[in-house]
C-alpha positions in Angstrom: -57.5 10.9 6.2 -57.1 12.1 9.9 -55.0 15.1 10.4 -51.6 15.1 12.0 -53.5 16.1 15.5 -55.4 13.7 15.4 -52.7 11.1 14.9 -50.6 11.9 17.4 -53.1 12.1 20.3 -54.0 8.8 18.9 -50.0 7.8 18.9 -49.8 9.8 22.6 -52.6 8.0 24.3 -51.3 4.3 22.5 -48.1 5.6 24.7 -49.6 5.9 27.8 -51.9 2.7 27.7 -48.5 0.5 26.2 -45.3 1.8 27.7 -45.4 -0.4 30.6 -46.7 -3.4 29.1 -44.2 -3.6 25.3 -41.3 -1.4 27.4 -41.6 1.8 24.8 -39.3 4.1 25.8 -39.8 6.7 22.5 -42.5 6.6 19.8 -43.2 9.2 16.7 -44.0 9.3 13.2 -41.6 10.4 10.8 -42.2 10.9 6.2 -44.8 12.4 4.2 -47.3 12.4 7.0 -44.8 14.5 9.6 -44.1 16.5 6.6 -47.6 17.3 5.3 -47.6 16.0 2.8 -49.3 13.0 2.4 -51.6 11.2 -0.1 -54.4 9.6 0.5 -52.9 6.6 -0.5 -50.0 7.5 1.9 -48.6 5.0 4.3 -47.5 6.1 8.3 -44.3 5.9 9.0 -44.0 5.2 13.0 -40.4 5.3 14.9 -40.6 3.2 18.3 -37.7 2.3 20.8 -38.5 -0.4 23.3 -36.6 -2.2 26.2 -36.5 -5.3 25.1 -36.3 -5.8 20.7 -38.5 -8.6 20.6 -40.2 -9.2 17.0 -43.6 -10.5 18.4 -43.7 -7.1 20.4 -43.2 -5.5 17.5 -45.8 -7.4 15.7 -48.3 -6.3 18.3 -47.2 -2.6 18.2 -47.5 -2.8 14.5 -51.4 -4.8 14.5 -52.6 -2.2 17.3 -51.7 0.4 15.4 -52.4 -0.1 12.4 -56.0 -0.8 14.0 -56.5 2.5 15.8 -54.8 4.8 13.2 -56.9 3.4 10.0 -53.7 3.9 8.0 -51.4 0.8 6.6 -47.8 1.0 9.2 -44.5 1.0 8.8 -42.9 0.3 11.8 -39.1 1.6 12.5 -37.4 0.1 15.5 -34.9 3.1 16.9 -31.2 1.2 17.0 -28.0 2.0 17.2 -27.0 0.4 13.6 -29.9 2.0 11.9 -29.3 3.6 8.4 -27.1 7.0 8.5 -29.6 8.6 5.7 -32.7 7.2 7.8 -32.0 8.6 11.2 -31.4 11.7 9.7 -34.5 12.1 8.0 -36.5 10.9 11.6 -34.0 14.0 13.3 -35.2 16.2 10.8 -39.2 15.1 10.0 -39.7 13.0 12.7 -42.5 14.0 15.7 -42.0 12.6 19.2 -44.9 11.6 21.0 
């Protein structure tokens, strides 16, 4: 398992190398990892808002990484219509990169 430092200097540098190229305007992580508490069967939850919502972007986002992480992703895209009980738990968990 990596430590929370270690993921989001992986998720900061991602930033820098991506944001032109997908458009990502915000990414973070948000749930048990944010929290500390993860398992080692734990999951990363990633928050992303990008430019343009385009599924294949996602896709890639998602494949990259899942890649450089080592952890299986769940990928959030930030939206206005998003779940009430969701964006409050990214406001109150989540970690901006």
């Amino acid at each position: 398992m990596k430590s929370l430092q270690e993921i989001i200097e992986i998720l900061r540098i991602y930033k820098q190398e991506t944001s032109t190229k997908y458009g990502i305007r915000k990414l973070g992580i948000f749930g048990s990892v944010a929290r500390g508490e993860q398992t080692p069967n734990s999951d990363l939850d990633i928050f992303v808002d990008i430019q343009v919502p385009n599924p294949y972007i996602l896709g890639d986002i998602h494949d990259d990484l899942e890649e450089r992480t080592g952890y299986k992703i769940d990928l959030l895209r930030l939206r206005d219509n998003l779940n009430s009980l969701l964006y409050k738990n990214i406001q109150k968990d989540g970690i901006l990169v």
